[in-house]
C-alpha positions in Angstrom: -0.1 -10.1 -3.9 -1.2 -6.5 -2.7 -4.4 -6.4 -1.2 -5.9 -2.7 -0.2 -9.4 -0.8 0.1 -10.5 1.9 -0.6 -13.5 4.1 0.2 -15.7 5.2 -2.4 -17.9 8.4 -2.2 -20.0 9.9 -4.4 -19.0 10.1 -8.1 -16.4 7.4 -7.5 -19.2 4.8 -6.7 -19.8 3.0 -9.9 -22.7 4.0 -11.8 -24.4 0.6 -11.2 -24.1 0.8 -8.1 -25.2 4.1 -7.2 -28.5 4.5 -5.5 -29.6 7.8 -3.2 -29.6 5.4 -0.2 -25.8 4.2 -0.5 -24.1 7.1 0.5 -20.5 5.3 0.3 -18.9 1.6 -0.8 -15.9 0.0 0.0 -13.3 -1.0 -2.9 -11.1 -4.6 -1.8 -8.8 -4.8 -4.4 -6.2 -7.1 -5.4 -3.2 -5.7 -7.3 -4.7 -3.0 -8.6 -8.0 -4.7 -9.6 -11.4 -4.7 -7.6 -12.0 -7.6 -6.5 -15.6 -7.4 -4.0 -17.2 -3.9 -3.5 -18.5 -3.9 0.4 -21.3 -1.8 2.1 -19.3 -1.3 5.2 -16.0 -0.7 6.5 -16.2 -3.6 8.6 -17.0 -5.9 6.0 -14.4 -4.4 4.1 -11.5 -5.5 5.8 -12.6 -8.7 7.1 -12.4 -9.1 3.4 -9.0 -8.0 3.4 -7.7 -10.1 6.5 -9.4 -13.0 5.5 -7.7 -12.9 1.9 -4.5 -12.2 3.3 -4.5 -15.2 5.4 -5.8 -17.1 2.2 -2.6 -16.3 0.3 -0.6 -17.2 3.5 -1.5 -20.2 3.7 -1.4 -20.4 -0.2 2.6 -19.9 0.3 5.0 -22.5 0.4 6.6 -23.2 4.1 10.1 -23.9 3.8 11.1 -25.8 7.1 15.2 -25.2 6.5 18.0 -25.9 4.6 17.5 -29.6 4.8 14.7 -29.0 2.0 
């Protein structure tokens, strides 16, 4: 799973979301596909961490070759 964001400016905001007081968004995305839009950077990629360690955990641990 690929995780990324990206900052959004301008006309990249979605029109929905556009308003003249948010000057900039934050795109999380999960293989290729928005999965939160944040208002801050910060928020952003706590998103990201916290969704990385979600799928980690998510993983199978493999202990050796006794398995």
């Amino acid at each position: 799973m690929t995780i990324t964001v990206k900052r959004l400016v301008g006309h990249e905001i979605p029109e929905g979301l556009r308003h003249p007081l948010v000057a900039e968004l934050w795109a999380v995305s999960i293989n290729g596909e928005v999965y939160q839009y944040c208002s801050t950077e910060a928020e952003a990629f706590g998103l990201q961490a916290a969704l990385e360690e979600a799928e980690e955990a998510r993983r199978p641990k493999f202990s050796g070759p006794g398995m």
